[in-house]
C-alpha positions as CSV (number, residue, x, y, z in Angstrom):
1,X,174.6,-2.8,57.7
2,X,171.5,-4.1,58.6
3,X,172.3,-4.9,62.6
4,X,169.1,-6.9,63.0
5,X,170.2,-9.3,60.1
6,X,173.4,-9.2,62.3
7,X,172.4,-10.4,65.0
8,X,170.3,-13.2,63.6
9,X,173.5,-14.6,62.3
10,X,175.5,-14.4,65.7
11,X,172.7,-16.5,66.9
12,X,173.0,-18.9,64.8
13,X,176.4,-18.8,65.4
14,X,176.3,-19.5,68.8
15,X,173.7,-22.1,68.1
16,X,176.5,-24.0,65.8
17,X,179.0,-23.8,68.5
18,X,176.8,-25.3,71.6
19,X,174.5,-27.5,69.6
20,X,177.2,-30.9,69.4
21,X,177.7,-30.6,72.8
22,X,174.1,-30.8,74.0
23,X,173.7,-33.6,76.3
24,X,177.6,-34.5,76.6
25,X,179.2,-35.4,80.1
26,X,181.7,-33.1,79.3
27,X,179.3,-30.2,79.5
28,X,179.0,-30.9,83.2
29,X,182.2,-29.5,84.0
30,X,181.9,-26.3,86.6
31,X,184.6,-23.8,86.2
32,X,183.1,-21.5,89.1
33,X,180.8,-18.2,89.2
34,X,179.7,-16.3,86.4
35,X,179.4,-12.7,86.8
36,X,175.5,-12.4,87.5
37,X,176.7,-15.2,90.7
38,X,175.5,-18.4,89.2
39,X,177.2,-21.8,88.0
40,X,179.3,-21.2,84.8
41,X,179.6,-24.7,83.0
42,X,181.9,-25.8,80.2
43,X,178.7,-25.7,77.7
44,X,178.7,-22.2,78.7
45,X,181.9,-21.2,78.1
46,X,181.6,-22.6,75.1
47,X,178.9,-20.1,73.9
48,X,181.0,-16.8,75.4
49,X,183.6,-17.7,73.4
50,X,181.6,-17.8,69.8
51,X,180.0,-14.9,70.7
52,X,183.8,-12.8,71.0
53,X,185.0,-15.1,67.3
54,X,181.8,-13.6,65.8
55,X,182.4,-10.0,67.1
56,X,186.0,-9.8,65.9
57,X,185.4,-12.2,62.6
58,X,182.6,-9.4,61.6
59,X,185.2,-6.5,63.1
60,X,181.9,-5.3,64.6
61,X,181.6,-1.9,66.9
62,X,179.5,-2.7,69.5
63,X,179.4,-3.1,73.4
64,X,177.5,-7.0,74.7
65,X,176.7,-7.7,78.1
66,X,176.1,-11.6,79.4
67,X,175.9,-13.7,82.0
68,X,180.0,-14.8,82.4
69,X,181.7,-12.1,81.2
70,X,179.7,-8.5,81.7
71,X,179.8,-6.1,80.1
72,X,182.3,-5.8,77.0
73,X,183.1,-3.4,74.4
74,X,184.3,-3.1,71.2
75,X,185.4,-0.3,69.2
76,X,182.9,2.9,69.8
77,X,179.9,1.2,70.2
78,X,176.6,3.0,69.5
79,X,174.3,-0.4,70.4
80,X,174.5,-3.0,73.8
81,X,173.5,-6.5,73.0
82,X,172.2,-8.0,76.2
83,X,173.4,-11.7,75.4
84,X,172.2,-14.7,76.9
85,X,174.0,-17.3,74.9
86,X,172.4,-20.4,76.2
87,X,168.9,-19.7,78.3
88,X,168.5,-23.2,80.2
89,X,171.6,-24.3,80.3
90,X,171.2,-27.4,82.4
91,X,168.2,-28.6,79.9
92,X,171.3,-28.3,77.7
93,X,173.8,-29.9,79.6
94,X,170.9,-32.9,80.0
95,X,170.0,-32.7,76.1
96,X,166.7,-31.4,76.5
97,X,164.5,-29.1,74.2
98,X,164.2,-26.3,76.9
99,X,167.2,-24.2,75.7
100,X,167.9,-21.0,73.5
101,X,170.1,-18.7,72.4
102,X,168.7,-15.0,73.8
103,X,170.0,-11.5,72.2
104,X,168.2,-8.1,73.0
105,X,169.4,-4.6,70.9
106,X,169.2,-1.8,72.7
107,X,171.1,1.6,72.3
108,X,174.5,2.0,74.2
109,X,173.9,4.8,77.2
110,X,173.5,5.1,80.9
111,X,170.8,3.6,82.6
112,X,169.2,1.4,80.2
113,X,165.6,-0.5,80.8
114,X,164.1,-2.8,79.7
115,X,162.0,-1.1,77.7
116,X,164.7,0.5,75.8
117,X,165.0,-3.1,73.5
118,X,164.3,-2.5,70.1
119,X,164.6,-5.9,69.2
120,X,165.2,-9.1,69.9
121,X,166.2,-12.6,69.0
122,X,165.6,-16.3,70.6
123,X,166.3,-19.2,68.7
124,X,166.5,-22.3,70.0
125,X,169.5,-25.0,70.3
126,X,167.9,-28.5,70.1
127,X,165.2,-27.4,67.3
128,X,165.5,-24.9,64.1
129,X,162.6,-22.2,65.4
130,X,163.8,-18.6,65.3
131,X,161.8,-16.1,67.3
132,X,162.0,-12.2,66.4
133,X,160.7,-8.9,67.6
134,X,160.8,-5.2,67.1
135,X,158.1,-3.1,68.9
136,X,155.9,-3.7,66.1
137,X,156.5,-6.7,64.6
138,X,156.8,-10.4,65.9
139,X,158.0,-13.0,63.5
140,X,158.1,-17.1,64.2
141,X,159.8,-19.1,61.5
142,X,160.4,-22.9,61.8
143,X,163.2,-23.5,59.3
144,X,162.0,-22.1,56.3
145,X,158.2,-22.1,57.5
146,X,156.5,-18.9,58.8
147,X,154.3,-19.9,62.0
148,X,151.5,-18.3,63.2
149,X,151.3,-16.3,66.8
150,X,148.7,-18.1,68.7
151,X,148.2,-16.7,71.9
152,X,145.4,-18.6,74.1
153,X,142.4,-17.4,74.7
154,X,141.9,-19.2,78.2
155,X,140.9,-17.0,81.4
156,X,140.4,-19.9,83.9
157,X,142.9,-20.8,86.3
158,X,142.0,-24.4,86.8
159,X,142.5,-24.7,82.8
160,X,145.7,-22.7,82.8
161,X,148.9,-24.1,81.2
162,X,151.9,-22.8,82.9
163,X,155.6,-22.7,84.0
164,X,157.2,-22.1,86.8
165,X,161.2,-21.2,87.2
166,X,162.9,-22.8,90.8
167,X,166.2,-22.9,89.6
168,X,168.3,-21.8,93.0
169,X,165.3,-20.6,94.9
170,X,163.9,-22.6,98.1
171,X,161.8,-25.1,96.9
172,X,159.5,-24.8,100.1
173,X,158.7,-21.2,99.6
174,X,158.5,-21.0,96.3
175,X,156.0,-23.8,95.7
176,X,154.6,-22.9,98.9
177,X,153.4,-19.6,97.7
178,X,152.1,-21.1,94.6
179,X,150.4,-24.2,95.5
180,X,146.8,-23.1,95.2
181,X,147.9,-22.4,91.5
182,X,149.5,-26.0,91.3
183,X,146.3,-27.6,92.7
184,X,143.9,-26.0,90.7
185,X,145.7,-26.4,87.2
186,X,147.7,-29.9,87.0
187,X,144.7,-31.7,86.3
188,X,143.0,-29.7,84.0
189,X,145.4,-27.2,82.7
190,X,148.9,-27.9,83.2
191,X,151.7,-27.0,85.2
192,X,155.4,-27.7,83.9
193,X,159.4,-26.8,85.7
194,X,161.1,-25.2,82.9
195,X,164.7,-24.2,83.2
196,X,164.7,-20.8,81.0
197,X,162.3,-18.4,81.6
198,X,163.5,-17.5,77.5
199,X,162.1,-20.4,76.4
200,X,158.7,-20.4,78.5
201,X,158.1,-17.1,77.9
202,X,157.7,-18.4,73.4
203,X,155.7,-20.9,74.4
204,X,152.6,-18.1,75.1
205,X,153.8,-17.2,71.5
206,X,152.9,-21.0,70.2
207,X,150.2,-21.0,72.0
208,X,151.9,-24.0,74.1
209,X,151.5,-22.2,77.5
210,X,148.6,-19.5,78.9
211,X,151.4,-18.2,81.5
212,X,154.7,-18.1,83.3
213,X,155.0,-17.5,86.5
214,X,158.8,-16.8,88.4
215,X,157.5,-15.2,91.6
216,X,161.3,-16.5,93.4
217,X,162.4,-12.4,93.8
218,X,158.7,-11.7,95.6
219,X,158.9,-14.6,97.8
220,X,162.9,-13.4,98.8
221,X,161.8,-9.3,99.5
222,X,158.2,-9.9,101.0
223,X,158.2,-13.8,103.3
224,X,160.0,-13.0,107.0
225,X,163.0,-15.2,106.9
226,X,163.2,-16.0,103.6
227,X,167.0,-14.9,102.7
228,X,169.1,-17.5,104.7
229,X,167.0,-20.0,102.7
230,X,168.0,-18.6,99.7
231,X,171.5,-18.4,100.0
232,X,171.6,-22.2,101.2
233,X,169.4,-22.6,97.7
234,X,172.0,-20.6,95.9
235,X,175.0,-21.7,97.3
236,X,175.8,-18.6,99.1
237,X,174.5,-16.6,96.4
238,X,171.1,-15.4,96.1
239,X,169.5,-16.8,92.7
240,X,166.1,-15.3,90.6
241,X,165.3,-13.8,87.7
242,X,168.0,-11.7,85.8
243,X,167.4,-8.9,83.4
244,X,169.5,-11.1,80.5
245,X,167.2,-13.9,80.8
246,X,164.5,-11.7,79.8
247,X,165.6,-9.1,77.8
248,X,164.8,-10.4,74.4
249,X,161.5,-12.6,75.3
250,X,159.7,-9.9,77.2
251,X,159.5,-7.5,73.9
252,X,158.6,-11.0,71.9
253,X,156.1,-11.4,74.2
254,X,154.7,-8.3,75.0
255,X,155.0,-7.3,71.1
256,X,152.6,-10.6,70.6
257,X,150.0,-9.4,72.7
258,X,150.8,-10.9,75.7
259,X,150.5,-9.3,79.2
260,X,154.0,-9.4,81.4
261,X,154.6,-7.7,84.4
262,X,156.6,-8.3,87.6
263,X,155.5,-10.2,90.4
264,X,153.7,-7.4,92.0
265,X,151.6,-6.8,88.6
266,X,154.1,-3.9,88.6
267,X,155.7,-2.3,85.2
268,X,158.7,-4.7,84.4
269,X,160.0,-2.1,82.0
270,X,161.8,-0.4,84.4
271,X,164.4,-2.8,84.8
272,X,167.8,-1.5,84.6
273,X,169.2,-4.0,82.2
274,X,173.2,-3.5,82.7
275,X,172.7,-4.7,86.2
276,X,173.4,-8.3,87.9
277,X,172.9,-6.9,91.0
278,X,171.3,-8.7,94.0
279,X,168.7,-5.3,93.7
280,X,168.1,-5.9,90.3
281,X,166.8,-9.5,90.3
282,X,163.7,-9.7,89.0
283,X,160.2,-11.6,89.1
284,X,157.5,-12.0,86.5
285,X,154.0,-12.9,86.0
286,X,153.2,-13.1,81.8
287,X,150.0,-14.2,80.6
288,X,148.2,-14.6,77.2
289,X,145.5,-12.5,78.1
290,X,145.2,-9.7,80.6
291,X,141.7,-11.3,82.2
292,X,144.4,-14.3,83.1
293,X,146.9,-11.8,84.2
294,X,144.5,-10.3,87.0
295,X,143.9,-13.8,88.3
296,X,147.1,-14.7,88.8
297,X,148.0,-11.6,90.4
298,X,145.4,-12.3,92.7
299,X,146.0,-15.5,93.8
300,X,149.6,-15.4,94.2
301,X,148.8,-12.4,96.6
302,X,146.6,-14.1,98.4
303,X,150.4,-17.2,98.5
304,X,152.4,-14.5,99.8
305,X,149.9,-13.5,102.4
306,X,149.7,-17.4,103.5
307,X,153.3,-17.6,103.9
308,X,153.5,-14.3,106.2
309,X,154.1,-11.7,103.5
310,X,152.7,-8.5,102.3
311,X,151.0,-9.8,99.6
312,X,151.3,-6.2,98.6
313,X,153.1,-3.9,95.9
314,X,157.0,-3.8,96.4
């Protein structure tokens, strides 16, 4: 069984299940917390439930951890799927472009990292482009087209076009800490709110974007004062960056040629990716070039440091 293949396919499988319900009211509906502690939505429940029909359909042995449900096994698994079955769900629930389906392989043992994905899978819900990657290959097809990897060759801030993730972090310190960044790019460059870090992080793939920036975790460990902010921005739950959201784009990314590291500019491939954990939330700074990397480093240092933090490693 070629498990790659096979995963390609429970994509699109998910896809087929959320895809008529983009943009419906009936979406909207809450039915409480997931498991990481954010919103779960009727669109998402939607997508757990094609992921468990393809499993069993497929009687496949394997262990899958997402967002609502954990982590679940299956017979004797010897492979983990780290499933995000809609990345950007409220671009969903709104109809928007800026949703995917995210599915990371990696082998089933204790204290997996990020950098134990072998290979992963993004396709996206609104528009037929599939996005794969093992450690040495990245593949873009657009239906039955084969796109090219473009990755920008831009080094200037002021030019840069980026993203930023906000999503149930404090508005006020998060664009506080960034705002230098904001002022120097929107004109030139420019500088875009998407709701899944998936998504943002194939746009440096396309060519679309130079970076994406989600410096929410930073801001919570380093700025004095900054966690009762973040629960009231969470809803009693603190909100960032979680190692599903990433777990696929990061090895598309970083397999492109791309330069991803956490907030700090530390090594995000230590991440311990069968953990929801407030601990484990994550932040990431991922560029197209490593000359744009440094820069942004740099500068959002030098945010942290005007908003009272260390501006230092974690």
């Amino acid at each position: 069984m070629d498990i790659t293949r096979v995963l390609v396919d429970l994509a699109y499988a998910i896809r087929g299940a959320v895809a008529p319900h983009l943009g419906l009211l009936s979406s909207r509906h809450t039915l409480g917390k997931a498991k990481s502690g954010d919103e779960s939505f009727a669109i998402d429940e939607i997508a757990e439930r094609a992921i468990v029909e393809f499993i069993e359909k497929h009687k496949l042995s394997i262990a899958y951890y997402s967002e609502d449900r954990g982590l679940v096994e299956f017979g004797r698994p010897e492979h983990v799927l780290i499933v995000d079955p809609i990345d950007g769900t409220r671009p969903a629930m709104a109809g928007f472009e800026q949703c995917v389906v995210s599915i990371a392989l990696a082998p089933y043992a204790a204290d997996i990292r990020l950098s134990d994905v072998s290979f992963g899978c993004i396709l996206e819900i609104k528009n037929d482009r599939l996005y794969t990657a093992t450690k040495d290959e990245v593949r873009v097809r657009h239906g039955d087209k084969e796109m090219p990897i473009t990755l920008s060759l831009n080094k200037d801030l002021d030019k840069m076009a980026w993203s930023l993730e906000i999503a149930g972090r404090p508005a006020d310190l998060v664009i506080g800490s960034v705002s230098s960044l904001i002022d120097k790019s929107s004109i030139r460059g420019g500088f875009f709110i998407y709701s899944s870090t998936a998504y943002s992080l194939t746009r440096l793939v396309t060519g679309q974007l130079n970076a994406v920036v989600d410096v929410g975790n930073r801001v919570f460990r380093d700025c004095p004062g900054a966690e009762p902010k973040f629960r009231k921005a969470g809803f009693g739950t603190v909100m960032g960056l979680f190692p599903y959201d990433i777990a696929a784009a990061v090895l598309i990314a970083r397999t492109a040629g791309c330069t991803v590291t956490d907030a700090y500019g530390n090594d995000i491939g230590v991440t311990r990716l069968l953990d929801t954990s407030e601990d484990n939330i994550q932040s990431i700074i991922a560029a197209s070039n490593p000359v744009l990397h440094e820069a942004l480093v740099r500068e959002i240092d030098a945010g942290i440091r005007g908003r009272g933090g260390t501006g230092s490693g974690s």
